[in-house]
PLY file of the C-alpha trace (Angstrom):
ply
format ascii 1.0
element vertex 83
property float x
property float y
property float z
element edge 82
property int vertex1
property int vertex2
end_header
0.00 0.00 0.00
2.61 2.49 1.06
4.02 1.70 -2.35
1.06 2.38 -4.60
0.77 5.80 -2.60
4.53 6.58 -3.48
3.86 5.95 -6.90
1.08 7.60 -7.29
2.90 10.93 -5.87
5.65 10.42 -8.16
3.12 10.39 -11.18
1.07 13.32 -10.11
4.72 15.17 -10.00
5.46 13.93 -12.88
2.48 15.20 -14.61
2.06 18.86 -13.04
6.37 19.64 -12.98
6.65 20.25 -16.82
3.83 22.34 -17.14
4.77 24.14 -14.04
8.63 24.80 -15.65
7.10 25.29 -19.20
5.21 28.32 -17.89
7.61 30.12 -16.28
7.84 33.81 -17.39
11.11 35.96 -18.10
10.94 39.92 -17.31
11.32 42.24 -20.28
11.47 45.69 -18.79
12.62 49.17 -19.97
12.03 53.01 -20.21
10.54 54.26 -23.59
12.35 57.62 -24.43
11.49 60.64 -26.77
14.61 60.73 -28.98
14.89 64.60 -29.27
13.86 65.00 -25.44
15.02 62.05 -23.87
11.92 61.91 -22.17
9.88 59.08 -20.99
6.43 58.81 -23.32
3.79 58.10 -20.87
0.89 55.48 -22.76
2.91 53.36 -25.00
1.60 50.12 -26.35
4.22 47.33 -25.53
3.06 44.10 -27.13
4.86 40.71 -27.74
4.57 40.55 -31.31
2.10 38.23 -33.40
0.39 37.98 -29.90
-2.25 39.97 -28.04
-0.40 40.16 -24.82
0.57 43.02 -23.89
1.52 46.21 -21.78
1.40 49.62 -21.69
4.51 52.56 -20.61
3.60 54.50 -16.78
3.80 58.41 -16.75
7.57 58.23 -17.02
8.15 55.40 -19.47
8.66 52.64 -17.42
7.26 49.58 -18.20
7.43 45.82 -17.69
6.64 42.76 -19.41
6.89 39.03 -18.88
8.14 37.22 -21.79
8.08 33.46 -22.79
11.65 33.49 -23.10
14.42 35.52 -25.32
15.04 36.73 -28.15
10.93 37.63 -28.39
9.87 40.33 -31.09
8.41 43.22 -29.34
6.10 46.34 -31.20
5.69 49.42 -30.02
3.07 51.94 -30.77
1.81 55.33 -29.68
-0.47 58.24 -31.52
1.75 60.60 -32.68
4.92 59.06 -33.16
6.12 56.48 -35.97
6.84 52.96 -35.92
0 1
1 2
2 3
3 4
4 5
5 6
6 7
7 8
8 9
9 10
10 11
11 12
12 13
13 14
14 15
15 16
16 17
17 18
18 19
19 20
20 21
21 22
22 23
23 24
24 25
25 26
26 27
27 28
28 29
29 30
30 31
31 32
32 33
33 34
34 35
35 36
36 37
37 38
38 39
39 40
40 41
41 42
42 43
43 44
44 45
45 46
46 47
47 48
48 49
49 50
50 51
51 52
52 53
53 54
54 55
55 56
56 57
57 58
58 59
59 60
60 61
61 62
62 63
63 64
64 65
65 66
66 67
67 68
68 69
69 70
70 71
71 72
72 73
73 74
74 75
75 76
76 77
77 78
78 79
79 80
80 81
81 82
């Protein structure tokens, strides 16, 4: 009996530890700048390209993302400036 229990732990482990390590999440973060200003564009669209997740920049630029891993294709968008 004490066996079968041990077993069956192992197999639930088994089964949940690969999704639990496949959906770990890497940090992406930054400061979007105004070239001619250098400042920080508050309301930027930060999205992980060809998906719809997604961020946007705080008052002074900042933003973070988490990322499925690296190198990830990011866009960035905001009325009034060009891509």
């Amino acid at each position: 009996m004490r066996t079968l229990v041990r077993l069956c732990a192992l197999m639930v482990l088994a089964y949940f530890l690969p999704n639990t390590i496949a959906a770990q999440q890497l940090p992406f973060k930054g400061i979007v700048k105004n070239s001619e200003t250098n400042e920080g564009i508050p309301a930027v669209s930060i999205q992980i390209t060809g998906t719809m997740r997604g961020t946007y920049s705080r008052a002074n630029g900042e933003f973070e993302l988490a990322v499925p891993q690296y190198p990830v294709g990011i866009t960035f968008s905001s009325i009034g400036y060009e891509s």
